[in-house]
C-alpha positions in Angstrom: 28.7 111.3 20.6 29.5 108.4 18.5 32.3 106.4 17.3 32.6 105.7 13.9 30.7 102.1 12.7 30.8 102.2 8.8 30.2 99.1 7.3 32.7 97.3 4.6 32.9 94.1 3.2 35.6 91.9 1.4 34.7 90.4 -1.4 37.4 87.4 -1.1 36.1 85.9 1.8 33.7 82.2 0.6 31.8 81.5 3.9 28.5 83.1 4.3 26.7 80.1 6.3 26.7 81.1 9.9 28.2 78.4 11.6 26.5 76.3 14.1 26.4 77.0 17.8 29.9 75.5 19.0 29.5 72.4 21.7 31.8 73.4 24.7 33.3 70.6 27.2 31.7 70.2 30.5 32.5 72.8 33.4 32.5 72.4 36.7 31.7 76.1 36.9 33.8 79.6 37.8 36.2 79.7 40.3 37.4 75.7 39.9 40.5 76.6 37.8 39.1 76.3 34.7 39.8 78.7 31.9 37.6 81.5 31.9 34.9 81.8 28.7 34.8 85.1 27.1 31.4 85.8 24.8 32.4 88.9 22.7 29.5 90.2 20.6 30.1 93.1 18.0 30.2 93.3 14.3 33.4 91.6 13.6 35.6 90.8 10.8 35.7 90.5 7.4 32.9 93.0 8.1 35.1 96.3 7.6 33.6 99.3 9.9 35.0 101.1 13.2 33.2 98.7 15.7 34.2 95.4 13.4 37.8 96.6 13.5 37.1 97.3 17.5 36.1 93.8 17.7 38.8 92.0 16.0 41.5 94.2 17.8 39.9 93.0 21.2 39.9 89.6 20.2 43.5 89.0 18.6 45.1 91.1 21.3 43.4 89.5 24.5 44.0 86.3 22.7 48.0 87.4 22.5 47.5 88.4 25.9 45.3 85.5 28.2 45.8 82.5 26.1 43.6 81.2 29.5 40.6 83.1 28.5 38.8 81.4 25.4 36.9 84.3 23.3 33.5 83.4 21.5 32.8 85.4 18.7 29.3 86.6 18.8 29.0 88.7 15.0 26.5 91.3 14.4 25.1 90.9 10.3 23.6 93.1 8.7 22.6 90.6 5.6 22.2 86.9 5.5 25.0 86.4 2.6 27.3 88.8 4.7 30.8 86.6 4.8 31.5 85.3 8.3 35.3 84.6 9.5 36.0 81.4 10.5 36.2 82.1 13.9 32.5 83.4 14.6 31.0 81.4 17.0 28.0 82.3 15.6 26.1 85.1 13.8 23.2 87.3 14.7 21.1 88.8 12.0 21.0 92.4 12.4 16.8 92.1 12.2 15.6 88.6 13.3 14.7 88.8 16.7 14.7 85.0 16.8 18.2 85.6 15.9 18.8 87.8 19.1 17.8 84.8 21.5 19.1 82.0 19.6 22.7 83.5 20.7 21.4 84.4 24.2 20.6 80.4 24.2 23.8 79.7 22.8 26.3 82.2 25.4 23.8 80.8 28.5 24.7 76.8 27.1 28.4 78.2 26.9 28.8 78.5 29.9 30.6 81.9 29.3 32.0 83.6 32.6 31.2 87.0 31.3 29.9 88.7 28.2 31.5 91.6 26.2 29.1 94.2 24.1 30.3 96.3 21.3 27.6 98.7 21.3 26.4 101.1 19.0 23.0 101.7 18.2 23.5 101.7 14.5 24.4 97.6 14.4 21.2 96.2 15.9 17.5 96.2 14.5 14.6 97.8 15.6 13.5 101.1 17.1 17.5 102.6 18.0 18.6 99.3 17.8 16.4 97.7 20.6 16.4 94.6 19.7 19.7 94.2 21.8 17.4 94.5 24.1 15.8 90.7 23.8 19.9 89.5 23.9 20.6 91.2 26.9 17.8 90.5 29.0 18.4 87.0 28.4 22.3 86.3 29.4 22.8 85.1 33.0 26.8 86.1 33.0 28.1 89.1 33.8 27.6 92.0 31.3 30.2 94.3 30.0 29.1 96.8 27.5 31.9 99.2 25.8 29.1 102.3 24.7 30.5 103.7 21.4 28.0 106.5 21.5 26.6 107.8 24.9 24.3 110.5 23.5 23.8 113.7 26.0 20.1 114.3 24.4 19.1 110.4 23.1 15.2 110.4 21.7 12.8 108.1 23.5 13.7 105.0 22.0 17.4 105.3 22.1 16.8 106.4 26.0 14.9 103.0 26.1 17.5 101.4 24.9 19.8 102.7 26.9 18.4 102.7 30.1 18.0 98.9 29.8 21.8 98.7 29.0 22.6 100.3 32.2 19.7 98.4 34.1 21.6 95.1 33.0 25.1 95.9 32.9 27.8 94.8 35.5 30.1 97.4 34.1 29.9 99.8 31.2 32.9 101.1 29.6 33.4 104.5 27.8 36.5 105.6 25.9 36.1 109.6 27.4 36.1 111.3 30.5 32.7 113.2 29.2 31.3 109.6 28.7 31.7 108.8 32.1 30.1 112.2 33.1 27.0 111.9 30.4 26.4 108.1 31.8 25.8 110.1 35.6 24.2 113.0 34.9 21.9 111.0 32.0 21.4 107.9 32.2 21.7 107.6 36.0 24.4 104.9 36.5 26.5 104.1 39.1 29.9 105.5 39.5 31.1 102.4 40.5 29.7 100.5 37.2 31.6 102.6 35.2 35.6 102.0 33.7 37.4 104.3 31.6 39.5 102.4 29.1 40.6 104.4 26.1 40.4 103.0 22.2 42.9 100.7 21.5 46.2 101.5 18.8 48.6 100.2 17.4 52.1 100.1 18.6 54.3 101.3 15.5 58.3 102.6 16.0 58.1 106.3 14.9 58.6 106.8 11.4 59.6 110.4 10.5 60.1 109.9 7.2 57.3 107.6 5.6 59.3 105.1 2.8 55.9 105.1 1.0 56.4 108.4 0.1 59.2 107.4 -2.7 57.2 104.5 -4.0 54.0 107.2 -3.9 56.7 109.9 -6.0 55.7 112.6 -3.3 58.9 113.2 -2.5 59.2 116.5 -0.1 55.5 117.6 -0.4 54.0 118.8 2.5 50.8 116.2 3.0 47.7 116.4 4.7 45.9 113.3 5.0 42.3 112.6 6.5 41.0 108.7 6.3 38.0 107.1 7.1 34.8 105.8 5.2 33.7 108.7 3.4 30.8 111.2 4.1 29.2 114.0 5.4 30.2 113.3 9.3 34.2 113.6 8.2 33.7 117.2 7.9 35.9 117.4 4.6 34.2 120.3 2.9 35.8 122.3 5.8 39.2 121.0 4.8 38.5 121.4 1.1 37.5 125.5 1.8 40.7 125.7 3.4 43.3 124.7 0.9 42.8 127.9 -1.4 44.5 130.0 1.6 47.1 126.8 2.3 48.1 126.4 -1.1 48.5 130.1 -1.6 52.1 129.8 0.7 52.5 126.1 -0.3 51.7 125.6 -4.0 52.6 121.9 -3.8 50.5 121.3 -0.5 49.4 117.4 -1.0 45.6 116.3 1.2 45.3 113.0 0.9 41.6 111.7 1.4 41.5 108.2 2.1 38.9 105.5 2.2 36.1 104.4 0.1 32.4 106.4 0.0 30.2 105.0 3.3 28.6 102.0 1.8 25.2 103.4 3.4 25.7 106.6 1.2 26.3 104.1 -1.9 22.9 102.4 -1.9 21.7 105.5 -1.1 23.0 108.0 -3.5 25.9 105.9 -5.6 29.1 108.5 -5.8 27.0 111.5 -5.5 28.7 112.8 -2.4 32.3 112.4 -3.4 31.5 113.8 -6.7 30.0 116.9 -5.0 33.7 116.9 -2.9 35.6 117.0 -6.3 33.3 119.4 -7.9 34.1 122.1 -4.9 37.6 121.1 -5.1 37.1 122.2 -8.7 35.4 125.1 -8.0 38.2 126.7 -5.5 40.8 125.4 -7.7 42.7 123.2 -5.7 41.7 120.1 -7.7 45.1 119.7 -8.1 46.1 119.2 -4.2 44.1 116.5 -3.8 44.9 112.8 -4.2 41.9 110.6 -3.5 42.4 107.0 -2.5 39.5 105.9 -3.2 39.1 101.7 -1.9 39.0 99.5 1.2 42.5 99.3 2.9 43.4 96.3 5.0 44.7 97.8 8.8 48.9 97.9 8.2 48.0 99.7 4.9 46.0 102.3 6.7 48.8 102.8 9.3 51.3 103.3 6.4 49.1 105.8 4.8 48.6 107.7 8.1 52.9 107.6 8.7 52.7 109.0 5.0 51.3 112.4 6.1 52.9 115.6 8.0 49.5 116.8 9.5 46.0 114.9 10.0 43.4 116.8 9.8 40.4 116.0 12.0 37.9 118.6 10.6 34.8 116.7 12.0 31.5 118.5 12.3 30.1 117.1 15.4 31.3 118.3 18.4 29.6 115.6 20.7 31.7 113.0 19.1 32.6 110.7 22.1 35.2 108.6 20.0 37.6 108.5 17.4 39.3 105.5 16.0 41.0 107.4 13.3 42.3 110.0 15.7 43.9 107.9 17.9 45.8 106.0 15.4 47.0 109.6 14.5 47.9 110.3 17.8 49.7 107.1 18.5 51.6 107.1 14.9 53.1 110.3 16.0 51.5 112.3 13.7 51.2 116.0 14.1 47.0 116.7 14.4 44.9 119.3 13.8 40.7 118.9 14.9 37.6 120.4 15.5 37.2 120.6 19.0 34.5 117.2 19.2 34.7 115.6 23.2 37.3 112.7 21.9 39.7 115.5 20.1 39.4 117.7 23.6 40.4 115.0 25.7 43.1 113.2 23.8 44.6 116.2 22.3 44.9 118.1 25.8 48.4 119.3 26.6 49.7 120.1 23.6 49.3 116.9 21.9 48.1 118.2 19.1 46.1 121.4 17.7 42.6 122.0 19.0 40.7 124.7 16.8 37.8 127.2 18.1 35.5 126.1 16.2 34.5 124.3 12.7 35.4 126.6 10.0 37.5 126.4 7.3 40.0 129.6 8.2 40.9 128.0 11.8 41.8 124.8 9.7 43.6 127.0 7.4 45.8 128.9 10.4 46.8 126.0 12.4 47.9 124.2 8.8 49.8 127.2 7.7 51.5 127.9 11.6 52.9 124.1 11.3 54.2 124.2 8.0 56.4 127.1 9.0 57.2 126.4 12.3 58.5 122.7 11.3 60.7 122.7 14.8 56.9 122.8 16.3 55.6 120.2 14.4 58.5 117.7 15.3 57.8 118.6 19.2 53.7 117.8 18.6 54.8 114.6 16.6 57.2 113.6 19.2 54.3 114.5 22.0 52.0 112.8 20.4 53.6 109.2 19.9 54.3 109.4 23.7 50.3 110.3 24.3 50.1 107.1 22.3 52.0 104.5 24.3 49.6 104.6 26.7 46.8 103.5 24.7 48.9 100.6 22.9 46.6 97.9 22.5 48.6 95.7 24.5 48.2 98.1 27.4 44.8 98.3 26.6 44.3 94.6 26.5 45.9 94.5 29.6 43.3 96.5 31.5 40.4 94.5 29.2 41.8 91.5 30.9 41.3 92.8 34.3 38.1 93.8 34.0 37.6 90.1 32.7 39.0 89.3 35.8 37.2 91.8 38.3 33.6 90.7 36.6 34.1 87.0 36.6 36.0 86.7 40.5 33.7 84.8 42.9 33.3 85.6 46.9 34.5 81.8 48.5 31.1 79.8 48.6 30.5 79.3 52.5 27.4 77.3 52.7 26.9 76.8 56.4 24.5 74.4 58.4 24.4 77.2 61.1 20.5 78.9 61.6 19.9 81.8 60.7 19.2 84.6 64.0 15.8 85.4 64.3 17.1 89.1 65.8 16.6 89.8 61.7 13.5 88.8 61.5 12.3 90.4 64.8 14.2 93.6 63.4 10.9 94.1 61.2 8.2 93.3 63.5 5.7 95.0 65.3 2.7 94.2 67.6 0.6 94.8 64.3 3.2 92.0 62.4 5.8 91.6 60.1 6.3 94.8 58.2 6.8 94.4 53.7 9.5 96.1 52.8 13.4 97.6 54.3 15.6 99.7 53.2 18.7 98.4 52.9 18.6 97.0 56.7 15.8 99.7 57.6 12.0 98.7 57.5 10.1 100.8 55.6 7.1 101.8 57.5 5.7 103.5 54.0 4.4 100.2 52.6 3.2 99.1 55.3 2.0 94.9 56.3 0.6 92.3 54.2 -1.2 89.3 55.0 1.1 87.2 52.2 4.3 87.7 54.8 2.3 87.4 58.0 1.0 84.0 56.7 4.6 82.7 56.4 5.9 84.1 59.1 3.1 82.5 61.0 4.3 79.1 59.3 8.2 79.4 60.5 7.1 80.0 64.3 5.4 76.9 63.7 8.8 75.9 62.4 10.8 76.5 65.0 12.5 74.3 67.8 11.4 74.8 71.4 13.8 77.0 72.4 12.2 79.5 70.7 8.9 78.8 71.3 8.2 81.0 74.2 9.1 84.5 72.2 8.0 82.7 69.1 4.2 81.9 70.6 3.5 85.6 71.1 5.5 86.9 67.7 2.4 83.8 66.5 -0.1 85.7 68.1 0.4 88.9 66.4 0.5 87.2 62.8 -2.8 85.0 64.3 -4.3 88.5 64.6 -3.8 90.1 61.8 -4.9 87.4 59.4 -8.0 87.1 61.9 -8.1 90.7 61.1 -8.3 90.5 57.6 -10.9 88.3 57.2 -13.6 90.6 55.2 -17.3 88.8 56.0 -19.2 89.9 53.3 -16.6 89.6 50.5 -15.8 86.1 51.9 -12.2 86.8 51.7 -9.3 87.7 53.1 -8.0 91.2 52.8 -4.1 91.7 51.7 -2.9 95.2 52.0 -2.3 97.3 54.7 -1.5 100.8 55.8 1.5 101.4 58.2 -1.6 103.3 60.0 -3.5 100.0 60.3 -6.0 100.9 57.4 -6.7 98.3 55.1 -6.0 99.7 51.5 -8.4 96.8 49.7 -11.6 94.8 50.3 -10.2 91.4 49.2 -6.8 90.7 48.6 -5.5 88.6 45.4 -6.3 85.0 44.9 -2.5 83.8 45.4 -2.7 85.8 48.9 -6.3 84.3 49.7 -4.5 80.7 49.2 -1.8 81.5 50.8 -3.7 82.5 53.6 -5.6 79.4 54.0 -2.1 77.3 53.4 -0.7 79.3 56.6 -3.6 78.0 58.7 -3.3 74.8 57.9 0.1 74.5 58.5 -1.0 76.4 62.0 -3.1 73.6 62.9 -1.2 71.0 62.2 2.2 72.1 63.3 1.8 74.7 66.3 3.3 73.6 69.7 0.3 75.3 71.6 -3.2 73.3 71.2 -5.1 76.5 71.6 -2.8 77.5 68.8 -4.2 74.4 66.5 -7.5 74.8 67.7 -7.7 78.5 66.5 -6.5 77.4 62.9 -8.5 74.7 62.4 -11.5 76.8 62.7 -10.6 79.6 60.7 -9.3 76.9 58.2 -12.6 75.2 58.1 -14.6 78.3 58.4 -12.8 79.7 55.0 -12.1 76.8 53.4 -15.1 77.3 51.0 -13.4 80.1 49.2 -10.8 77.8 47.4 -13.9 76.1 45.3 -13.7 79.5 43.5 -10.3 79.9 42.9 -8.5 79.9 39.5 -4.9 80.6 40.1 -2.8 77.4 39.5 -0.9 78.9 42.5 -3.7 79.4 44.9 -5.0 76.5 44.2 -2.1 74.6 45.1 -0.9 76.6 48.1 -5.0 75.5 49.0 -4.1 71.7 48.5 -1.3 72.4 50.9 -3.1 74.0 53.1 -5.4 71.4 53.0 -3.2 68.6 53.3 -1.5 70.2 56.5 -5.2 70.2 57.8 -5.5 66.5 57.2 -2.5 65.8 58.8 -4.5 66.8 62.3 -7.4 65.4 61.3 -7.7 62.9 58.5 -11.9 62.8 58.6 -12.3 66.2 57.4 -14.0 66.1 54.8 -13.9 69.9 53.4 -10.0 69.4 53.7 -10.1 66.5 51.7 -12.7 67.5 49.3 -10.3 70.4 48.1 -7.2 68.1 48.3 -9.4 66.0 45.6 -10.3 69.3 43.5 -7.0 70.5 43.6 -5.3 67.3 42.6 -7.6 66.4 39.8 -7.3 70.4 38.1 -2.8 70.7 38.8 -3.0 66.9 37.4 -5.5 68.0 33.7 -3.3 71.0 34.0 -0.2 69.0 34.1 -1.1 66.7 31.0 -2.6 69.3 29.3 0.0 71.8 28.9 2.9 69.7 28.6 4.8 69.0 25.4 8.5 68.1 24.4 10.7 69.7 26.1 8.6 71.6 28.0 7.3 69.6 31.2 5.2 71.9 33.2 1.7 73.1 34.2 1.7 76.3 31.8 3.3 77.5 28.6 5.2 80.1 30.9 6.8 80.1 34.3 6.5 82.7 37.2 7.0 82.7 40.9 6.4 80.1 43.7 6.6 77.7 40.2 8.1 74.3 42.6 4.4 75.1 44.7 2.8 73.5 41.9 4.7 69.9 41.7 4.6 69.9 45.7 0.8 70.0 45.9 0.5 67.6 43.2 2.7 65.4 44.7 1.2 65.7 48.3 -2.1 65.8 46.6 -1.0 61.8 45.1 0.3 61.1 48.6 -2.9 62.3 51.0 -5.5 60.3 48.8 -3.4 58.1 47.4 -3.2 58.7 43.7 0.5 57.2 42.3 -0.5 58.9 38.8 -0.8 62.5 40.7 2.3 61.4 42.8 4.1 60.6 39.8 3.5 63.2 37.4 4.2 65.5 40.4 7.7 64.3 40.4 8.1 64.1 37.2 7.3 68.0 37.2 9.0 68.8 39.3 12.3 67.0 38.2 11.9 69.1 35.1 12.0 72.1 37.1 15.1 71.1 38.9 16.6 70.7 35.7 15.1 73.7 34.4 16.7 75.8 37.2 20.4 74.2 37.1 22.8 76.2 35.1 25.5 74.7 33.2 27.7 75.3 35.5 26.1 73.5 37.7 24.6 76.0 40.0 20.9 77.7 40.7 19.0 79.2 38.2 15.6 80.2 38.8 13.7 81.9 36.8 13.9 85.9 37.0 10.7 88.5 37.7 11.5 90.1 34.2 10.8 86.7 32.2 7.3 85.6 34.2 5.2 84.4 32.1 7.2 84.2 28.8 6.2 81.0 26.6 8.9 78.0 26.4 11.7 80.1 28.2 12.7 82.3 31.3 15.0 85.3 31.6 18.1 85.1 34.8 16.8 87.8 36.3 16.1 89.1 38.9 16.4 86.4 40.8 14.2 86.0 43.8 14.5 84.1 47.6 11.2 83.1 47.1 11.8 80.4 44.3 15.0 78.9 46.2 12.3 78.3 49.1 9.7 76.5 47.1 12.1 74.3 45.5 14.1 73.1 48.3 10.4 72.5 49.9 9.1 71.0 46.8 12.5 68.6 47.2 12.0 68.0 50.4 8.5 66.4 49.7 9.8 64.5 47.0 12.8 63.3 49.0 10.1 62.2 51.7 8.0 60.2 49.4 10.8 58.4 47.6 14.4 58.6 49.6 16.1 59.6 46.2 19.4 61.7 46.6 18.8 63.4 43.8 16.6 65.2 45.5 18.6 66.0 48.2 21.8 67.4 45.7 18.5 70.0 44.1 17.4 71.1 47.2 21.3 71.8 48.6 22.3 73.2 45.2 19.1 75.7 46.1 20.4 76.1 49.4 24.1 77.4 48.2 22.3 80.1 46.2 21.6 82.2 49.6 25.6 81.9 49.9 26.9 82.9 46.5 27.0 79.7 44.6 24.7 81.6 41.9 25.2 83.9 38.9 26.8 86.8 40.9 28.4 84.9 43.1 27.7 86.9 45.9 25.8 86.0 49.2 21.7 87.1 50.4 21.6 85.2 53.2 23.5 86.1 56.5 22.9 83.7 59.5 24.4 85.3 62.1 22.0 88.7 61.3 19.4 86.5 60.1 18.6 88.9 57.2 18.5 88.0 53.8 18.9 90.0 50.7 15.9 91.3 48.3 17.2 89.4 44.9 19.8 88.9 42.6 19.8 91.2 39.4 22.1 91.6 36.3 24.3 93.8 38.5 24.5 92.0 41.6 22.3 91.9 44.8 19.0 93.9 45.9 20.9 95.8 49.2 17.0 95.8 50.6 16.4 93.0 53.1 12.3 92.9 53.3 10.3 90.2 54.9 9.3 88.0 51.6 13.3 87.6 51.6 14.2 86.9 55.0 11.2 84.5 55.8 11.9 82.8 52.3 16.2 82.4 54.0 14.7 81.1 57.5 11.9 79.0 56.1 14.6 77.4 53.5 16.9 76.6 56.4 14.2 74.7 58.2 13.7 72.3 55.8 17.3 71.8 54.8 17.8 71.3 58.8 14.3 69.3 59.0 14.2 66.4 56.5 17.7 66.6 54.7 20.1 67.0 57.5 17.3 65.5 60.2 19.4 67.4 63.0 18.0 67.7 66.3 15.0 70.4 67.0 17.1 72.0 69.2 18.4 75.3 68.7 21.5 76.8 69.4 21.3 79.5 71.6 23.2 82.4 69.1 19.4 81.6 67.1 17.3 82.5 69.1 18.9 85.6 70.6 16.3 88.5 70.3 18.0 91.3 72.1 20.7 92.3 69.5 18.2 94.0 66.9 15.4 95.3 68.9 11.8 94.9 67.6 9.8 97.9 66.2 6.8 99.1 68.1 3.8 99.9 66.6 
């Protein structure tokens, strides 16, 4: 099913430079009145083919429309001297995959409130045009994608392709019925991503009587006319075959065959193909009923040569064509059609809006020509059907619905960033006398994944967090996260299991060195913060009696959540010496890391971010703090302020870097967007806040903070407090509906802080916190 995407080129246009990236005025960001920024990226003008036309139409008649929305042009090339109109923001090369994320860059900098893809797997390079791929992954506003071809059997690449399209798209729009059913039974999408909006026409008075037939000397000739870039997709041997039998009751019969040869089918073969046309026009002797217009025709020149003709013949081969540009202007000129029965003829032709044939052949093209031409009464009452048909599809109707999609993509849900605490009924909700459980279902835990000791050490932290209201339910929800670290302690591997079954089988001798770290940071934190002494007392030791493994450890990140650990352990007792010994390791390696990965531009650790990434600044900077070190301290911040900026969108909201884009050099990708990272940061802020009273530190840490409540790239909530819960992550297409315990202890853990060191309110809790009896607790 495709839509046509021939490519054509003026020859009068001078530019060929692609412009630089446009400089946009400041924003205060979506929802603040401001006008909203459209990026619009298909082929576009003076590139001449069915999506470039597509493109331009979108863009002249939304501008007509919503002089409020501004549209960037985004313009697909296929060669670097292709001429560029001068209102293309700026051009991506059809095969530099540079290119690709040089305008991702560019729409992110924008500040665009959504993005609008032309696509067609013809226009972009690589494998079925996957390099779209390295574009879309990369653009944090909403995406719409109109699919010019949905393909019922796509190969593997174009199902890559695909399948990534619909993974990242807010809404994809399809021009058929059939496409809506091929993008559910296929490709697996989501009914509600999905919008019908039919191909755009234009809006013509009915002409009966075309005046270009005089200055044409036609006169009364009955005309058939079928336009379009030529080749073997327009089916015109069909129509050829069938002129012998047409002409035989209408000597003077008149096809018309408009448009130049593809350009494709010119490098390939020059005139080869048209040749071989004439030559079988020849052959059946009907040479003489054909006029060939054989050049590039500018839109209203199109239109008059469709208003010239008395039937349009649609004879294409390919009955999975989705969409038709050429039909519908037909359809919408009020011209009398007869087609193949492709999807895009079947559903715009329904009710007698035209002729639909059986099949492909030349004598059903023959028939339904000869039953119109002598049954003119008929052909007035299709023509007068048809231009009705098309009044729906005007473009500024369909502009109008473009516009509200714009409009449905880009709304916002009221930010509603509240000091309140978040219920710990959500957290119980997914605890057991074993501990917290991994994963939910939506708001179900899933007892198939079982525990970890990752969650169990931070939920172990927040009880140690907590006022002492909740201390009595929150001491024995501690001793069951006590226990099961205790529990995973494996002797002879000197580590610390991570995995286990929901039937209390551990599925691993030693866990990961990220959990191991983590581990140790949670007892530390245990012995310095718990309310009961036995509590700190039982840390302590296990702190002391595993510290050793952290000498090993290579992970940047378990070797800082160590030096936290560490410090936490100090806290209690400043004269350990194994506690500071690895707050002196760990400094020294984050600090060589620091200055030794560094570079313009780039201020950070390693060439790549990934999760927990503000863990890294904090221990350096508590690391500078315990011993003292002002050079740790200070490159600490200094990290860490390049993080915060990092993470802050144009707009002005947060950013943190997404699970697809860990670990990619010099650059991140939006998404998806995890609790975890708004955690770290506001704790990394709160440290740096603590060590030097600078507000700026508080403004990063609150702008974190509003990203649980839908001041983010979706702008929809995570975090609930009055069901303590909080949502997996935010993707492309809005949130993660799971609520598992990374996300929830990350919301409750984020809230301490902010309530701890930035709004310093008192320890005491309000009693709708620390209700337990609304959400029971699992059992084991």
């Amino acid at each position: 099913m495709r839509h046509d995407s021939e490519d054509r080129f003026f020859p009068d246009v001078q530019s060929n430079e692609s412009p630089a990236p446009r400089t946009y005025p400041s924003r205060a960001g979506r929802g603040d009145g401001a006008a909203t920024r459209l990026a619009l990226i298909g082929c576009f003008r003076p590139r001449l083919c069915g999506i470039a036309t597509f493109t331009a139409d979108t863009y002249d008649h939304l501008n007509a429309l919503r002089p409020d929305i501004d549209v960037d042009i985004y313009a697909m090339r296929a060669r670097a001297d292709q001429p560029l109109d001068p209102a293309i923001a700026l051009a991506i090369d059809e095969e530099d995959a540079d290119s690709y994320r040089r305008a991702a860059e560019a729409i992110n900098a924008s500040g665009a409130s959504a993005v609008w893809l032309q696509h067609e797997f013809g226009i972009f390079g690589g494998p079925a045009g996957d390099k779209v791929i390295d574009l879309i992954s990369r653009i944090a506003a909403p995406l719409v994608v109109t699919l010019h071809t949905i393909l019922a059997e796509p190969s593997a690449d174009q199902r890559r392709v695909m399948d990534q399209i619909v993974a990242h798209a807010s809404k994809l729009v399809v021009m058929s019925a059939f496409g809506r059913e091929t993008l559910l039974a296929v490709y697996d999408a989501s009914p509600d991503q999905i919008v019908h909006i039919e191909h755009g026409t234009p809006d013509r008075p009915f002409v009966d009587i075309a005046p270009l037939r005089s200055a044409l000397g036609i006169a009364d000739r009955p005309v058939l006319s079928t336009f379009g870039l030529i080749g073997p997709g327009k089916g015109l041997e069909a129509a050829i075959r069938a002129l012998p039998a047409i002409a035989a009751q209408y000597p003077d019969i008149l096809y018309r065959i408009v448009g130049a040869t593809h350009p494709n089918l010119i490098a390939a073969e020059g005139e080869a193909y048209r040749q071989g046309l004439a030559a079988l026009a020849e052959s059946l002797g009907v040479s003489g009923n054909i006029a060939w217009e054989n050049r590039f025709l500018d839109t209203e020149e199109l239109l008059d040569q469709i208003e010239l003709c008395d039937i349009y013949l649609a004879p294409y081969p390919n009955l999975q064509q989705i969409t038709s540009g050429t039909l519908a202007y037909a359809v919408a000129l009020g011209r009398a059609v007869v087609s193949t029965p492709f999807v895009h003829a079947r559903e715009l032709l329904a009710d007698d809006i035209g002729i639909l044939l059986p099949d492909t052949g030349s004598e059903a093209i023959a028939e339904a020509v000869l039953l119109l031409l002598a049954a003119p009464a008929e052909r007035r009452a299709i023509q007068r059907r048809a231009y009705a048909r098309g009044r729906r599809t005007a473009w500024s109707a369909i502009a109008r619905q473009f516009a509200d999609l714009i409009d449905d993509v880009t709304s916002r849900v009221p930010e509603s960033t509240t000091r309140r605490a978040p219920s710990l009924a959500g957290l119980w909700s997914i605890c057991d006398d074993v501990g917290i459980l991994q994963h939910s279902v939506h708001l179900v835990p899933d007892r198939a994944h079982g525990y970890c000791i990752d969650d169990n050490a931070r939920a172990l932290m927040l009880v140690h967090s907590l006022g002492p209201r909740a201390q009595q339910e929150a001491e024995t929800r501690a001793l069951a996260f006590a226990s099961f670290i205790q529990h995973g302690w494996n002797e002879e591997r000197g580590r610390f299991r991570n995995f286990m079954g929901y039937d209390r089988r551990w599925l691993e001798e030693v866990g990961s060195e990220d959990s191991n770290g983590r581990t140790l940071w949670s007892l530390g934190h245990a012995a310095a913060h718990a309310a009961a002494p036995a509590m700190r007392t039982w840390a302590a030791r296990w702190f002391d009696r595993t510290a050793f493994m952290a000498d090993e450890f290579q992970s940047p990140r378990a070797i800082a959540f160590a030096v936290l650990g560490a410090d936490d352990r100090l806290a209690l007792d400043p004269s350990n010496a194994q506690a500071r010994a690895l707050v002196e390791r760990g400094g020294a390696f984050l600090g060589a890391l620091w200055k030794g990965a560094r570079r313009r531009d780039w201020d950070w650790f390693e060439a790549g971010l990934a999760y927990d990434n503000a863990r890294l600044a904090e221990a350096l900077i508590r690391a500078g703090r315990r011993l003292p070190s002002l050079p740790l301290e200070e490159a600490g911040l200094v990290a860490l302020g390049w993080l915060a900026d990092f993470q802050t969108a144009r707009e002005g909201h947060f950013r943190p870097v997404g699970s697809e884009g860990f670990g990619l050099p010099g650059e991140s990708l939006p998404f998806d967007q995890q609790p975890l990272e708004a955690w770290a940061t506001i704790a990394a802020c709160g440290t740096a806040f603590t060590a030097t009273s600078n507000e700026a530190w508080r403004t990063h840490a609150e702008t974190a903070y509003a990203w649980f409540f839908g001041r983010n790239d979706r702008g929809v909530a995570l975090g609930d407090p009055r069901s303590g819960r909080c949502l997996d992550g935010l993707g492309p297409r809005g949130v993660n509906r799971n609520s598992g315990a990374e996300s929830v202890l990350a919301f409750h853990l984020a809230h301490r802080v902010m309530a701890d060191i930035f709004w310093q309110e008192p320890i005491a809790d309000s009693p709708a916190w620390t209700r337990s009896d609304s959400v029971p607790a699992l059992t084991g």
